[in-house]
N, C-alpha and C positions, 0 to 999 in steps of 0.2 A: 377376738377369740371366735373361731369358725362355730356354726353350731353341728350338731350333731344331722347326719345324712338320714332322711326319713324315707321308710321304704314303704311305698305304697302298694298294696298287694290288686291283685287283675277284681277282686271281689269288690272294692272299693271305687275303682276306675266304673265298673259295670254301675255299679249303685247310683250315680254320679251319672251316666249314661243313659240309666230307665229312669231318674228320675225327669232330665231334662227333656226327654223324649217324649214323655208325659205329658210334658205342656206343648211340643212343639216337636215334630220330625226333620226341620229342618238344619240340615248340616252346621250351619254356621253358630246354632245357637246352641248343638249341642259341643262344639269345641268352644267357645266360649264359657260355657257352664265347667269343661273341665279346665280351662286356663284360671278363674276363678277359684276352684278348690286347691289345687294343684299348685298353680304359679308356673306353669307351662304345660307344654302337651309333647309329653312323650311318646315314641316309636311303639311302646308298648299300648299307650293310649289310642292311637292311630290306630292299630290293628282289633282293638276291640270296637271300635267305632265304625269301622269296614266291615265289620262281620256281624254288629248290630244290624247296621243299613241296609245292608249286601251291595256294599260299595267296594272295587279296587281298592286295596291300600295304595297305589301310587295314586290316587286320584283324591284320596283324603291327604296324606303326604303331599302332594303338590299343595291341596288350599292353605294349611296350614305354612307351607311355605312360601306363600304367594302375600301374605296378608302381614301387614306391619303389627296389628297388632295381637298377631300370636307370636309364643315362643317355642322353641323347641328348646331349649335350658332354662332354668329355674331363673324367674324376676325377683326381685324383692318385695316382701310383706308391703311393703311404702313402694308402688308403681309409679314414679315421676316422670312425666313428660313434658317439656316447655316447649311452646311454640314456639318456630323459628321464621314465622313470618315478620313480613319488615310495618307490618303495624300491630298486633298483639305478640309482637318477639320477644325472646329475653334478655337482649340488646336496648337498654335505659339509657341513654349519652353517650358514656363512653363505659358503662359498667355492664359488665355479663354476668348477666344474674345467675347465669347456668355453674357458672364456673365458680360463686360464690356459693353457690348450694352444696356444688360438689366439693369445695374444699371445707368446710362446715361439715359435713357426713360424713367425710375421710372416705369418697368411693371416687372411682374416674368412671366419668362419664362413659355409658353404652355397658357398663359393668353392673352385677349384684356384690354386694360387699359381699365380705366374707361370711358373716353372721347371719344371711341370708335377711336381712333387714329392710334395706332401701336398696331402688335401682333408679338409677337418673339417666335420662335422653332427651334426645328433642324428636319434636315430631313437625311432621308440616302443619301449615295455619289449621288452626281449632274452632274458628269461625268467632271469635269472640273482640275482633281486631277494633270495635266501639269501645272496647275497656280495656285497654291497653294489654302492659304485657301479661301472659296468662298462660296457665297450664294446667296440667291433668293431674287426679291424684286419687288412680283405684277408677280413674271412668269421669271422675268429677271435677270439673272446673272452677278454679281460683283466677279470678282477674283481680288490675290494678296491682301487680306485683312491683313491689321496689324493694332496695337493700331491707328496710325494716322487716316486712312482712317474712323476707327470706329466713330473716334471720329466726322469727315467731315456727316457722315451720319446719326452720331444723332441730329446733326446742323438741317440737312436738312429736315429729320422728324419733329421736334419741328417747323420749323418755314412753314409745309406744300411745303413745295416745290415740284411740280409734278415732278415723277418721269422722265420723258420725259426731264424735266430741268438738272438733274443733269450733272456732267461731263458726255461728249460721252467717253471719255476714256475709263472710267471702265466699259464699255460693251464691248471693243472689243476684243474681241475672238480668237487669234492667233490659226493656225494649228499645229505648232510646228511640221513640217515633218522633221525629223533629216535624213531619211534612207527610199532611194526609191529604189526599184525592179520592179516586171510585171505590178503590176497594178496603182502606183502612180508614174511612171518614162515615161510611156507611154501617150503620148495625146490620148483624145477619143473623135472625135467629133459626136455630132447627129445625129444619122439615119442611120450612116456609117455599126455598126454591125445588122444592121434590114435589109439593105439592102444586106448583104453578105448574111445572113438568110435566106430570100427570093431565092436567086441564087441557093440555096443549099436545099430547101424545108421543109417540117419538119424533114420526116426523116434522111436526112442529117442532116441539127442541132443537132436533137435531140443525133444523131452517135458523133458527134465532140464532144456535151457536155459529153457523157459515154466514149469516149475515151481518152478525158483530163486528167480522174481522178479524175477531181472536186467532192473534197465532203467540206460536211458540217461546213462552219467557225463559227459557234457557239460552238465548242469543242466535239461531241457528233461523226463527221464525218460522215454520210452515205452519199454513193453516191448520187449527185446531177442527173445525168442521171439516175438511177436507180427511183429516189424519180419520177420523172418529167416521164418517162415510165409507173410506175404502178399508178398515174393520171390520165393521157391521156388512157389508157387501163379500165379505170373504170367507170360504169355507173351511169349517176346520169341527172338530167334537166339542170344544169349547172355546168360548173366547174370554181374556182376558182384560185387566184393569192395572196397570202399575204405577205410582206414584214416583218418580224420581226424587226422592231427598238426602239425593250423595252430594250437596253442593258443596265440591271440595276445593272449588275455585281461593286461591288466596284471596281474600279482602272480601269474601262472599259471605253472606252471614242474615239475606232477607228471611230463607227460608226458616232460619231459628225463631224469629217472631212470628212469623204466619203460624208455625205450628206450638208457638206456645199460646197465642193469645187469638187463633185464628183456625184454628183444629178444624170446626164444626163444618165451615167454610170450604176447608181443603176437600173433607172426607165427603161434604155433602155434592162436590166435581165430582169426586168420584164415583159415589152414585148417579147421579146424572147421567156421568158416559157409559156405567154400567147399562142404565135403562134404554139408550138409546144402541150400543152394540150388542146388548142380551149376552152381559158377561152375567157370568155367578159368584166370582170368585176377584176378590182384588188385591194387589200385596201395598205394602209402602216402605219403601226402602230406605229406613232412616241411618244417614251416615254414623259410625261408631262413634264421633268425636259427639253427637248428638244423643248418647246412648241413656243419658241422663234427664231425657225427656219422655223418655220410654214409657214410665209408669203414668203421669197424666195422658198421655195419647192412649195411653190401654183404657184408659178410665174415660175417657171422651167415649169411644167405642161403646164400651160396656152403657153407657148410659144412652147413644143411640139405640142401642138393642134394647132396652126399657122401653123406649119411646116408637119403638116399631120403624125405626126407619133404617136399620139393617137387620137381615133374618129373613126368611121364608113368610112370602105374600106382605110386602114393606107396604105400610098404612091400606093395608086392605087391600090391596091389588094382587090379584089369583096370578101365579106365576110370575114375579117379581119378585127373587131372589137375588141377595146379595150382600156379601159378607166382605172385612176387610180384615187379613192378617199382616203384623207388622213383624218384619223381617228385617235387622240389624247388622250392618257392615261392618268391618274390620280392619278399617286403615285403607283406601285404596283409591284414592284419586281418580284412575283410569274407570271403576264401577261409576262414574258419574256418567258413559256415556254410554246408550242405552242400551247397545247388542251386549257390552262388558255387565251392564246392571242385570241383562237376563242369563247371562251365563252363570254369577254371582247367586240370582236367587234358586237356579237348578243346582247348586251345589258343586261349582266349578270352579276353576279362576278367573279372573272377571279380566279375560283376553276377549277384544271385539272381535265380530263378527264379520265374515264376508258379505256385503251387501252389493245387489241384490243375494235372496231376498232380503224384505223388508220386515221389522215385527207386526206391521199390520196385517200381514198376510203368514209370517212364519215367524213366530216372537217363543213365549215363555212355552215350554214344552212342547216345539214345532205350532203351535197353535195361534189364530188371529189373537195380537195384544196391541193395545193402546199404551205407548207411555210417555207420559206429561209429565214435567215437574209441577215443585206448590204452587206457584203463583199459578200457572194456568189454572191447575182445577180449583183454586178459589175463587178465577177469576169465570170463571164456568160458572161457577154456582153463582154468581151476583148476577148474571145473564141469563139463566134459568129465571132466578126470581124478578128480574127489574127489565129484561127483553134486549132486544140489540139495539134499539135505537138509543138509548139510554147509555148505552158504552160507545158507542158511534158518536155521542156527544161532544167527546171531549177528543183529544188527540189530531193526527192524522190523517191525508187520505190515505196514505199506505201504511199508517201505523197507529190504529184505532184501539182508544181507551189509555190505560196510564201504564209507569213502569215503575217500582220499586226499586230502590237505588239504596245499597250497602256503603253507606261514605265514609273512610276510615285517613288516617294517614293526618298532615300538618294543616289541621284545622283547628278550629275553637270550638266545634260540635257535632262529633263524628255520631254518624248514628245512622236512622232508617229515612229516607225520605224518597216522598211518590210525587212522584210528577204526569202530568200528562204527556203524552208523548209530543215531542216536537221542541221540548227546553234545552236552553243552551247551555254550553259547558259554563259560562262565565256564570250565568243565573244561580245555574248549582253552586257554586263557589262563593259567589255571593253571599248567599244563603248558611251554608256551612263558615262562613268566618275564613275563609284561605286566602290567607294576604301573601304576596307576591313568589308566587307559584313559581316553581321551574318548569313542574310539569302533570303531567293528569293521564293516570292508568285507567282506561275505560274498556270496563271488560275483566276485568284480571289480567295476568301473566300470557292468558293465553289472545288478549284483546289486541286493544289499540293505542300505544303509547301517544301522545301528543303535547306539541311545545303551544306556549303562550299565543302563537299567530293563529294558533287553530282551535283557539277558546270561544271562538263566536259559532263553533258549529253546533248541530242538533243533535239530540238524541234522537232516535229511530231508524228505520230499516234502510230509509233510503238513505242515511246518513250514517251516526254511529251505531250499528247495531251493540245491544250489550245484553249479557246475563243478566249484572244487576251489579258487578264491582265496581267501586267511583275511589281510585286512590290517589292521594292528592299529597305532592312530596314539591317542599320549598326549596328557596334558594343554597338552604344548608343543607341540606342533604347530599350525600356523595350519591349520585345518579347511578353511576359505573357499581359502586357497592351493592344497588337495588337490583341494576342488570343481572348482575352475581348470581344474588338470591336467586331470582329468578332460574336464572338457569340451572344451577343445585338444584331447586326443585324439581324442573321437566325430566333431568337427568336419572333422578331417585324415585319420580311415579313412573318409567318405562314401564310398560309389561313388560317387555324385553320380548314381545310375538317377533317384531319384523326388524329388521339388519338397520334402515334408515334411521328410525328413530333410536333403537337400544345403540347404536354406536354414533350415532350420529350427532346426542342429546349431547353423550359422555366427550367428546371432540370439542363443543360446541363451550360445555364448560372450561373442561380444560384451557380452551385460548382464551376465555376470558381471563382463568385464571394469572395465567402467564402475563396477561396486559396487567393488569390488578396490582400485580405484584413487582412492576415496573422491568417487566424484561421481555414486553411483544414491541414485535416491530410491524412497516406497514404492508408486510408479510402476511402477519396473520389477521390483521384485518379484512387484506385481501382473500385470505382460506376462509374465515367466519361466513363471512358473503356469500362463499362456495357451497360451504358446507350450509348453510341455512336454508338455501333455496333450494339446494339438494332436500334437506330434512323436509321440508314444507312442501316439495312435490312428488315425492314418494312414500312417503311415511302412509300405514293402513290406515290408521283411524285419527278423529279430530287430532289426539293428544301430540302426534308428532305434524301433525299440519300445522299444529300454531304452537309450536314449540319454539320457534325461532324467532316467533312474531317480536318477542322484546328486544331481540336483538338488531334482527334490520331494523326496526324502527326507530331506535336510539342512533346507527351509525348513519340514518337518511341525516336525522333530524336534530341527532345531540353531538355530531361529530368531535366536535373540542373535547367530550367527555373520555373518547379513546386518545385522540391524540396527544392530548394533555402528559398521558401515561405512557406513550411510547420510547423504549429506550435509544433507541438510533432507525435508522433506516437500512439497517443490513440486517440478515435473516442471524435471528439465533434462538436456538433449538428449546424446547421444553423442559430439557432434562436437563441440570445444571449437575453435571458431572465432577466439577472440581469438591462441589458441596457433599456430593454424596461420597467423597474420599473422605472428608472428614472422620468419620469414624476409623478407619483404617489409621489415620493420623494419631489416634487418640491410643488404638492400642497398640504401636510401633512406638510411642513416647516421639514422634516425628513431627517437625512444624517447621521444618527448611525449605528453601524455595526447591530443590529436587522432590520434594514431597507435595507440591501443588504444581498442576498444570498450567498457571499462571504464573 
């Protein structure tokens, strides 16, 4: 039984509008406040929120259409989303959980029922891929999903039960720190590295952070002292402070620890580079799937300001100002990379940027900005407080200090582990429980796939660089099904800015799909090839440069796993034409051989 159509009047929308604005002017959070009331954002919603801001409506209209998770039609009271990542997916052996939820709720997936009740989808990884399958519900994450529980929570839907009711169990959120070093084996308490800071001035800091080595733990590497030097040396009416924590990398999920058990840490980086660039002002970009951690990182803040280490003149010092506001995403994989993340917080679509410039010199509102993801600036703050020789200790020569590793996939102990740099793939493996590996995703998706002969190499820059994903998939595992994944993913976070990657991604799937399903020939292995190193040397930004990377590196190195699947050695096309007569078949009553092409 449908329910009844609710008419929302412009006085309502507005109320909804001033109050979010209230707490926050920032575009994203006031469309989120009315996706919350509402259960989508309508066209008439848009135009009062353009003329609250005095913003274009095509340019509110675009964000809202840019971002996975808003709607422009009504969701369901019950917002489900399951991940469809190949370690927290809804993929359990050979049972789909997605698919059992939705026939349980009587709705098809990507749909609101009729009764405006539940809406079921999938989304990309949630970052929770240490506890298996897992999903969203209203913002909130359920791990360790199997038939049972599925079935507890279509109970609970059917009979309304607020979500706030359900078991507290299945919220909670383990760390799962298997493996600590510098920065998780050490305490760090408040104020402690702001105050060594001070002692030592900027340009002291600023010397310890370039002398550590510290670079870049989002995989990419550049010096952190370097980044934070040509900053501070650049002109602009203010300068900036951003936090990167879009990690929307599949099988990434360090940053969720750091900032739940490690806050202090991240934000006290941040002050740090404030003091040494003479920012005032800092954002932190916490990924939407992370939206649920929102209220304690308000509450860390809030108690820093008790404690005088953000606010106007921090622990006594005349002109040392500096604040942090937290700014929340919406679904969008490509905001992970930095020009996207600052278009995102000006109230855009988070399409990368032309560089040059760069954001140290032309970042968040044309002005000098530094932006770091979590590990760096907490890794800053333990080098504030403990110096560089102390982080030069351990690791590298080219790759100084440790790395935080996100281990997920066919192990006996997926979880968080820090290593220093310079460990081997085998070590890691060791250590997590991964008996006889087929292969090791280093990196994510957008990494470095590698077979069994290449388990004795290193971690670090002169070797594997990585972000921090370690996925690790056995002898059972269909490889080519992982490939897949893969590439539906790159395909579905396009921005769709530039021709290489928006068609290139969509191509890229496509023929695998065609192999998959046993009808590629060595045709299109030879196109994939084309098209890859096409996509990886034209594409604008990272996301279509290492878009392909899972694919070359499986047909270098996994070859058997295409050939295996190829139907013959003559070309035959995508579209399988005789199949899509079938309906034609069905209402002609026709099924004689004049009636197939075959």
């Amino acid at each position: 039984m449908s329910s009844p159509i609710r008419t929302v009047t412009v006085e309502q929308v507005n109320a909804v509008i001033a109050d979010a604005y209230s707490q926050s002017n920032h575009l994203l959070h006031i469309l989120y406040a009315l996706q919350q009331r509402f259960l989508h954002i309508s066209h008439e919603a848009v135009r009062e929120v353009a003329s609250h801001l005095g913003l274009p409506i095509s340019q509110v209209e675009s964000v809202v259409e840019f971002y996975s998770f808003f709607y422009g039609t009504p969701r369901g009271r019950y917002n489900i989303l399951l991940s469809n990542c190949t370690s927290c997916g809804y993929m359990v052996g050979d049972e789909n959980l997605m698919d059992t939820l939705c026939q349980r709720l009587r709705v098809v997936a990507g749909k609101t029922r009729a009764d405006g009740l539940v809406s079921i989808d999938e989304t990309s990884c949630i970052g929770m891929c240490d506890h298996g399958a897992a999903l969203l519900v209203n913002g909130m994450p359920i791990t360790r999903l199997d038939a049972s529980k599925i079935a507890r929570i279509a109970d609970l839907v059917e009979t309304e039960t607020p979500v706030a009711n359900w078991p507290a169990e299945w919220f909670r959120i383990d760390d799962n720190i298997r493996n600590s070093s510098l920065l998780l084996k050490n305490d760090f308490a408040a104020g402690d590295g702001m105050r060594a800071m001070l002692a030592r001035n900027i340009d002291g800091t600023l010397a310890e952070i370039t002398q550590s080595g510290l670079r870049g733990r989002g995989g990419a590497g550049f010096s952190t002292g370097m980044k934070w030097k040509f900053c501070r040396e650049a002109q602009g009416a203010a300068h900036y402070v951003v936090c990167n924590a879009d990690e929307g990398e599949p099988g990434t999920f360090k940053d969720r620890i750091l900032l739940h058990s490690h806050a202090d840490a991240v934000f006290e980086g941040m002050t740090v580079c404030a003091f040494v660039i003479g920012a005032e002002q800092g954002f932190l970009y916490l990924r939407g799937e992370y939206r649920y951690l929102l209220p304690q990182l308000q509450a860390v803040l809030a108690h820093r300001r008790e404690l005088g280490l953000l606010g106007s003149s921090i622990l006594g010092q005349p002109g040392f100002n500096f604040d942090i506001e937290i700014v929340v995403g919406a679904g969008a994989y490509i905001c992970g990379e930095e020009s996207a993340l600052i278009e995102s917080l000006e109230g855009k679509r988070g399409v990368p940027r032309n560089r040059p410039p760069f954001p140290v010199t032309h970042g968040y509102l044309g002005q000098p900005t530094v932006v770091n993801n979590v590990e760096t600036f907490a890794a800053a703050a333990h080098i504030a407080l403990r110096g560089s020789t102390w982080f030069r200790a351990v690791g590298t020569e080219k790759s100084a200090g440790s790395k935080i590793l996100s281990v997920s996939g066919d192990c006996a102990a997926p979880g968080i582990y820090e290593y220093p740099f310079g460990v081997s793939i085998q070590q890691v493996l060791d250590d997590c429980g991964a008996k006889d590996v087929q292969a090791v995703q280093v990196g994510g998706p957008s990494g470095t796939l590698i077979n069994p002969v290449k388990f004795n190499r290193k971690l670090g820059f002169e070797d594997l660089p990585t972000g921090g994903s370690f996925m690790v998939f056995g002898q059972g595992r269909d490889l080519l099904a992982i490939i897949v994944n893969f590439a539906h993913f790159f395909a579905h976070e396009s921005c769709g800015f530039c021709t290489p990657c928006r068609v290139g991604t969509t191509l890229l799937k496509n023929g695998l799909d065609k192999i998959a399903s046993g009808h590629g020939t060595q045709y299109d292995l030879d196109e994939m090839k084309r098209m890859g190193a096409l996509v990886k040397r034209r594409s604008h930004c990272g996301l279509g440069q290492t878009a392909a990377n899972p694919i070359l590196d499986s047909l270098q190195r996994f070859p058997h796993v295409f050939e295996q699947r190829l139907a013959h050695s003559n070309f035959e096309p995508y579209f399988n034409l005789d199949g899509a007569l079938e309906e034609a078949r069905q209402v002609t009553h026709r099924d004689d051989a004049a009636a197939h092409l075959k």
